[in-house]
C-alpha positions in Angstrom: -32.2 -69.9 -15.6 -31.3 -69.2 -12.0 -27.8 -67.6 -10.8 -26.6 -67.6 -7.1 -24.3 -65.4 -5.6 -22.5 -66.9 -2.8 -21.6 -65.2 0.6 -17.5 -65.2 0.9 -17.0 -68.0 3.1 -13.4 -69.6 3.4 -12.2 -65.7 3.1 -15.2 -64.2 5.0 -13.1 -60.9 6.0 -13.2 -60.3 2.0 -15.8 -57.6 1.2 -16.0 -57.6 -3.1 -18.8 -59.5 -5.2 -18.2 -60.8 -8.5 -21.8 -59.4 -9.8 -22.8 -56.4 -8.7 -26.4 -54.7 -8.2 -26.2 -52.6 -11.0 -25.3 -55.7 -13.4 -27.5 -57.5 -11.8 -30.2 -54.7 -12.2 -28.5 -54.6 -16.2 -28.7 -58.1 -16.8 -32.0 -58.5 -16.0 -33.2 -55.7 -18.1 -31.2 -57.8 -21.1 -32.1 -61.0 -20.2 -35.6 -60.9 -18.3 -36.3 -65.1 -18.4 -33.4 -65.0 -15.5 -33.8 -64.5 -12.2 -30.7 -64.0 -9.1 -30.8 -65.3 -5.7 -28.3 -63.9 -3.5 -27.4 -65.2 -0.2 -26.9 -62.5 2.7 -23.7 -61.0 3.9 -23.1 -58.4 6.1 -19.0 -57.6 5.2 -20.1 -57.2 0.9 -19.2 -53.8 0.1 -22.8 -53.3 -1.2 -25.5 -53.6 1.1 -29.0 -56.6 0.9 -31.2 -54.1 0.0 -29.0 -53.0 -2.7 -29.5 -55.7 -4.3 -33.3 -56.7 -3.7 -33.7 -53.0 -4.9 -31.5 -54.4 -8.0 -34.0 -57.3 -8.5 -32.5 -60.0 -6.5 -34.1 -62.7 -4.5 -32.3 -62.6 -0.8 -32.2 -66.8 0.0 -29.8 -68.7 1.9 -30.4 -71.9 -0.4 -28.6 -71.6 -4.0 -29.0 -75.3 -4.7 -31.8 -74.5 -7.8 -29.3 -72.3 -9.4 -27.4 -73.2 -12.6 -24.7 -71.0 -11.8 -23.3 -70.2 -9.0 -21.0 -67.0 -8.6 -18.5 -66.1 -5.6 -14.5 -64.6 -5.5 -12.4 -66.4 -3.5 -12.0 -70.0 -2.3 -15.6 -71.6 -1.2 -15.9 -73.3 2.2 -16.1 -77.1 0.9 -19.1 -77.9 3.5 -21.1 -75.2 1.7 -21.0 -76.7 -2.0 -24.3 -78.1 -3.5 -22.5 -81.3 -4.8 -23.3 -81.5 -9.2 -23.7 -77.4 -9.7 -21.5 -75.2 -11.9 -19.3 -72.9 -9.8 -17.2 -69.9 -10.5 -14.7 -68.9 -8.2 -10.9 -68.5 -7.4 -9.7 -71.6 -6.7 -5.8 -71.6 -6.8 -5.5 -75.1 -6.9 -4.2 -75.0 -10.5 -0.7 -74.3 -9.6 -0.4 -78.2 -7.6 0.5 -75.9 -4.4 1.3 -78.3 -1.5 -0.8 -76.5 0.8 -4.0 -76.2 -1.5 -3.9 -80.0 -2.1 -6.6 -81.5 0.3 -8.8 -78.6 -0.9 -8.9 -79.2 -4.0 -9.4 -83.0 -3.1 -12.3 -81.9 -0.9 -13.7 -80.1 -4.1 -13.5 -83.1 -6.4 -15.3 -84.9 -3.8 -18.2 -83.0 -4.4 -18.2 -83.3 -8.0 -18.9 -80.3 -8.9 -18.2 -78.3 -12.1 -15.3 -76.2 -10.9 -14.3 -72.8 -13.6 -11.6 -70.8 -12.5 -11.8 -67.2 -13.4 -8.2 -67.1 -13.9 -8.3 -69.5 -17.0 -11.0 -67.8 -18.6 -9.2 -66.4 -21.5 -9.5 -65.3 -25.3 -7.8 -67.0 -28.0 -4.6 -64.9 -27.7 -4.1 -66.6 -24.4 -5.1 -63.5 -21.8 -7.3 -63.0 -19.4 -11.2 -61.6 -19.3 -11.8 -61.7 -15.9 -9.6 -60.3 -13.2 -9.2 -57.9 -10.7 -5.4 -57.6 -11.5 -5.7 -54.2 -12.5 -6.7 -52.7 -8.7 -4.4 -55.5 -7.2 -1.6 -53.2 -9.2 -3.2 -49.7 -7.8 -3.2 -51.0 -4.1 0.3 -52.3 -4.9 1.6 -48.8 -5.7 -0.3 -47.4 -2.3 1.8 -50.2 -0.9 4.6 -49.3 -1.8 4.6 -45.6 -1.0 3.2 -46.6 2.7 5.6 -49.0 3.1 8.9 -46.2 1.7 7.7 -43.6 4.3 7.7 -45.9 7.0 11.2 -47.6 6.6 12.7 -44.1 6.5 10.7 -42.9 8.7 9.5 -39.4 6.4 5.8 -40.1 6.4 2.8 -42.4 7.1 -0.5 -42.2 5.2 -3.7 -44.7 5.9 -3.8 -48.7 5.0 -4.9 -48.5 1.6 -7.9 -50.6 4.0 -9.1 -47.6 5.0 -8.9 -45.3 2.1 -12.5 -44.8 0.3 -12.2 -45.1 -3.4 -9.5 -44.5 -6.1 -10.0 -40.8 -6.0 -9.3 -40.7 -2.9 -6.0 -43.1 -2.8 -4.7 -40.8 -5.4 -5.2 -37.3 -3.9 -3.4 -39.2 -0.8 0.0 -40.4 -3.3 0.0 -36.8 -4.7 1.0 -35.3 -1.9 4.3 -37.3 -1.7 7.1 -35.8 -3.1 9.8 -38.9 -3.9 13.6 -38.6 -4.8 14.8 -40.1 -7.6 13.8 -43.7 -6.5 14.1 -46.7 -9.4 11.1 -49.2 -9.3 10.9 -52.3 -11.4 8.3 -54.2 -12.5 8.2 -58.0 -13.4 5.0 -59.1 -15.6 2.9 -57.6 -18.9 -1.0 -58.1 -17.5 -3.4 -56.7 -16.2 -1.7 -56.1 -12.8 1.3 -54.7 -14.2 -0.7 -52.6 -16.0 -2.3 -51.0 -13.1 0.6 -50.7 -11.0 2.5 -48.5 -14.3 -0.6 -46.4 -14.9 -0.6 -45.4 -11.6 2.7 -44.4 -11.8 2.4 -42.3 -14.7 -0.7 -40.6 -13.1 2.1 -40.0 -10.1 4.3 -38.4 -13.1 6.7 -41.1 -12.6 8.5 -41.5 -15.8 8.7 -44.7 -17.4 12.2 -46.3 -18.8 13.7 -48.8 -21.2 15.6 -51.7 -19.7 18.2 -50.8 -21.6 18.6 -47.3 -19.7 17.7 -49.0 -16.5 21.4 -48.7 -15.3 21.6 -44.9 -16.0 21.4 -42.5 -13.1 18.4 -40.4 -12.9 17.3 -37.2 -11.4 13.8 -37.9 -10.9 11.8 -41.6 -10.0 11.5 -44.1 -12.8 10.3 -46.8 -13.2 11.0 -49.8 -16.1 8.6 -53.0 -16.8 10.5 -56.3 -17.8 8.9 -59.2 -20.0 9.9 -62.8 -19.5 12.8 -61.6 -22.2 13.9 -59.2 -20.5 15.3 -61.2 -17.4 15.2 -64.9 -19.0 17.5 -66.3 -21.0 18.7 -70.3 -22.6 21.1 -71.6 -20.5 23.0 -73.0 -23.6 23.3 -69.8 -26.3 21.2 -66.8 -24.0 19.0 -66.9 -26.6 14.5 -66.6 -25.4 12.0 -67.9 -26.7 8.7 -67.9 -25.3 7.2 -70.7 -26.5 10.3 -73.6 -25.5 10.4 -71.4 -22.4 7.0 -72.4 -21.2 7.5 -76.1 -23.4 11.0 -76.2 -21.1 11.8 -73.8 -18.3 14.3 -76.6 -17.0 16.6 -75.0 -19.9 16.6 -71.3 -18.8 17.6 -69.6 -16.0 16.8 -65.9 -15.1 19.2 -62.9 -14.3 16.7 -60.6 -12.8 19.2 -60.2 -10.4 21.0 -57.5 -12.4 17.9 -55.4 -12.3 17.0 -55.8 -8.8 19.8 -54.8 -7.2 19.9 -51.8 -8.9 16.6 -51.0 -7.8 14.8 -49.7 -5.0 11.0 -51.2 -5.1 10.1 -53.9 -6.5 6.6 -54.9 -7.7 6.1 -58.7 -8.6 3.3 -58.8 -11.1 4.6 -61.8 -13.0 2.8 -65.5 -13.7 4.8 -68.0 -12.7 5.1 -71.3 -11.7 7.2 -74.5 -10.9 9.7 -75.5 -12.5 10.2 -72.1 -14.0 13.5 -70.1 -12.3 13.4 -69.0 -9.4 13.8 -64.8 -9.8 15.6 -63.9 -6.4 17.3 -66.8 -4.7 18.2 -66.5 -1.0 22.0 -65.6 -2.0 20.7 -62.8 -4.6 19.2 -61.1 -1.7 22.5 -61.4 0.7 24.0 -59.2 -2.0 25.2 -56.2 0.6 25.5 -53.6 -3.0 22.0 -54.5 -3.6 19.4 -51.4 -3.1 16.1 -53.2 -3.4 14.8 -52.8 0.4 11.0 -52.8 -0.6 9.4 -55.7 -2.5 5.6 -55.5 -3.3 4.7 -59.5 -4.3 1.4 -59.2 -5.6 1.8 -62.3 -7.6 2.3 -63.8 -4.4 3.9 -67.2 -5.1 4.7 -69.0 -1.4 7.8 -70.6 -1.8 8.3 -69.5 -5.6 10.4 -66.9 -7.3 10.8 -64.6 -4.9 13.1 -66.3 -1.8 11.7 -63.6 0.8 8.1 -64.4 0.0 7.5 -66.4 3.1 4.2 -66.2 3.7 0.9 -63.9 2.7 0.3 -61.1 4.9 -3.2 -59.2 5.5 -4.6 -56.0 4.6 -4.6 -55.1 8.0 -1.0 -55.8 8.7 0.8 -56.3 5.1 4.6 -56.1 5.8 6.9 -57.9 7.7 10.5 -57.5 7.3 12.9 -60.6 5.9 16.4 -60.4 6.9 18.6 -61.7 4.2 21.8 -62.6 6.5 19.6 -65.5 8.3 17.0 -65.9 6.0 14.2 -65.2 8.1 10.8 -63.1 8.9 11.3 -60.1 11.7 8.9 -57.7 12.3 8.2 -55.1 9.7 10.7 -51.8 9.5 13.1 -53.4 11.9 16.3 -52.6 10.1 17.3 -50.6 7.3 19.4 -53.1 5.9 16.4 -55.9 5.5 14.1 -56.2 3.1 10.4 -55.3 3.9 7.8 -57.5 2.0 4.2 -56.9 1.7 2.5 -60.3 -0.1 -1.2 -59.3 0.7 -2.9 -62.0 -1.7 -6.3 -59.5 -1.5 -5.4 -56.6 -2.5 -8.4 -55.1 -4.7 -10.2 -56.2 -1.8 -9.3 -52.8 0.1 -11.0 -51.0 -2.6 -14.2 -53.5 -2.8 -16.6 -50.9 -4.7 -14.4 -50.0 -7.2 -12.8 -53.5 -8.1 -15.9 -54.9 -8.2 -17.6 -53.2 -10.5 -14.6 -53.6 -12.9 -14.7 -57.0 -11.9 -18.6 -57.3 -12.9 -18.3 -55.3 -16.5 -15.5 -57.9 -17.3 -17.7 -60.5 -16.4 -20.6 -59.2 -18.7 -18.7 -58.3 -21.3 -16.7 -61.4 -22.2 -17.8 -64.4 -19.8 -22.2 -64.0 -19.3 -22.8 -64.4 -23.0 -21.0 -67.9 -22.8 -23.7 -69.2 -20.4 -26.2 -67.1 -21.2 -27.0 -67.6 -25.2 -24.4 -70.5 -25.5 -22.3 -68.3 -26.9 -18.3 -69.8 -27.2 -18.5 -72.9 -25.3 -14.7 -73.7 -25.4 -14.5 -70.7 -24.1 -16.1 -72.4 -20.8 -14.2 -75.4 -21.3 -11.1 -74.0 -21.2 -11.7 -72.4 -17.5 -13.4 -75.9 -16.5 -11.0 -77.7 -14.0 -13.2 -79.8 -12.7 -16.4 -81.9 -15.0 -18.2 -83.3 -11.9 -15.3 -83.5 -9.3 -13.4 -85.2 -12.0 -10.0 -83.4 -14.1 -10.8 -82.0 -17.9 -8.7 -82.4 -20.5 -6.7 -79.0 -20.3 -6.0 -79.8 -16.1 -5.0 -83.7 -17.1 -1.1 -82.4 -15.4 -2.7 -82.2 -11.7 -3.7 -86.1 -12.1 -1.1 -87.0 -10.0 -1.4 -83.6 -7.7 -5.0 -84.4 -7.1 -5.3 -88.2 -6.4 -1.6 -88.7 -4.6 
């Protein structure tokens, strides 16, 4: 058995590998009858001779390979039509703008598996590099506080090294008695509320969200939390997710009483919206930052206009006439960073977190057959055309 890993092509500025040299070096040592061809890139955060020194064969041409491994989106023109890929596609959601790319996928019939549907049988994720997309989010959101009130500016979390580093940096801020809330219960939201603790933030109930504190805090919300029947306030998850047209959300109440805001939250259409366009007008409202790592274009989040760039992630969206100005323009907007890459400013680290998920819970499946619905689950595309579990983009993908 052969496995390719791909150069990032469609997001060629992204520097993170989904298998690194030292599990390629470890999975060969487990499973000598493979063997790993790995095209060249100068932007991967871990150099060619890294991993020729691993055991991988440097070739441009992947189309002998069974499996074929990259991160993000894959340049459509570059696909070996009938081969098994494993990517990000983000065309599950039936986004508008992802819609002729995921047409130009099917047309190549290929056997398309999403790492973000690769999941165990309690329904969460195996594979994702949520966790540092929570990390960078807290950096984020500290950078983006000290420059609104103009107390202090560290680095873009682009040009910090490694974690240790990003934390020594956050240490050295001293915050008032700020309130952050946190929307989600993954892996995301787990990183951005361990990082917080390790900033000896303290962590609240919703139900104490309202009392005044004098030191930061900061409070997670579940889908319960904020979402409730239209008909009796009652939640429950399941007819939630069975009907979302039935429930609407009152994150609202939260929001304005706090002062960041970090979006780690799945969603999608038609579940409520979280922060309408008149929620933000709200003039008594204190939430001025907003760190969208879920990053949902025209979804929950009113002020989430479009994604911004490690290189440049805020801009400022003033709620009076609901549009984008340039970031830290006014006190009274609210600035919005909605960087869609995030782990990719700490590439070494996220991907090798990235990689021992992978070889923990998602190699054995290929590898010694091992869990096939496993596979099948993740599987959007069986030769260009829809499985069973994507059947709902029928109409997404062929309109």
């Amino acid at each position: 058995m052969k496995i390719g890993i791909l150069r990032e092509t469609l997001k060629d500025d992204d520097p993170r590998v989904a298998i690194t040299p030292f599990y390629v070096q470890k999975i060969l040592q487990n499973y000598p009858h493979l063997k790993f061809k790995i095209q060249a890139s100068e932007i991967r955060a871990f150099s060619n001779n890294d991993y020729q020194n691993a055991g991988a064969k440097l070739d441009e041409n992947l189309m002998d390979c069974d499996y074929i491994f990259g991160v993000k989106e894959v340049d459509p023109e570059t696909l070996y039509p009938n081969k098994n890929y494993f990517f990000f596609a983000h065309v599950a959601k039936a986004q508008e703008e992802h819609r002729a790319y995921f047409k130009q996928l099917a047309s190549k019939k290929i056997n398309l598996i999403d790492y973000e549907y690769l999941t165990d049988s309690n329904g969460h994720r195996v594979a994702s590099f949520g966790y540092w997309a929570g990390i960078i989010g807290v950096y984020n959101a500290f950078q983006a506080y000290g420059l609104k009130n103009n107390l202090f500016n560290i680095p873009l979390a682009l040009d910090v090294h490694n974690y240790e580093q990003m934390l020594v940096i956050l240490k050295k801020i001293s915050l008032p008695n700020l309130k952050f809330i946190i929307t989600g219960t993954g892996s995301t939201a787990r990183g951005v509320c361990e990082t917080l603790l390790n900033l000896g933030i303290h962590e609240i109930q919703p139900s104490s969200f309202y009392t005044n504190f004098h030191h930061a805090a900061f409070c997670q919300l579940s889908s319960k939390d904020y979402i409730e029947n239209r008909c009796d306030h009652s939640f429950s998850k399941q007819h939630y997710y069975q009907n979302p047209e039935k429930y609407r959300s009152y994150f609202n109440d939260y929001a304005k009483e706090a002062d960041i805001y970090f979006a780690c939250h799945f969603w999608e259409s038609p579940f409520p919206a979280y922060l309408s366009k008149n929620d933000l007008k709200l003039t008594s409202s204190k939430m001025k930052i907003i760190i969208d790592i879920s990053c949902d274009l025209h979804g929950p989040i009113a002020s989430t206009l479009r994604e911004t760039t490690l290189s440049e992630p805020y801009y400022d969206y003033n709620p009076n006439i609901e549009t984008e100005e340039a970031p830290f323009n006014s006190p009274l907007n609210i600035s919005v960073c909605s960087v869609a890459n995030l782990p990719a400013a700490l590439p070494l680290d996220a991907s090798e977190y990235f990689s021992k998920s992978l070889y923990d819970n998602v190699l054995p499946s290929i590898l010694i057959n091992k869990n096939e619905n496993f596979i099948k689950r993740a599987t959007i595309l069986n030769k260009g055309k829809l499985t069973s579990h994507f059947s709902y983009l029928y109409n997404f993908l062929t309109k």
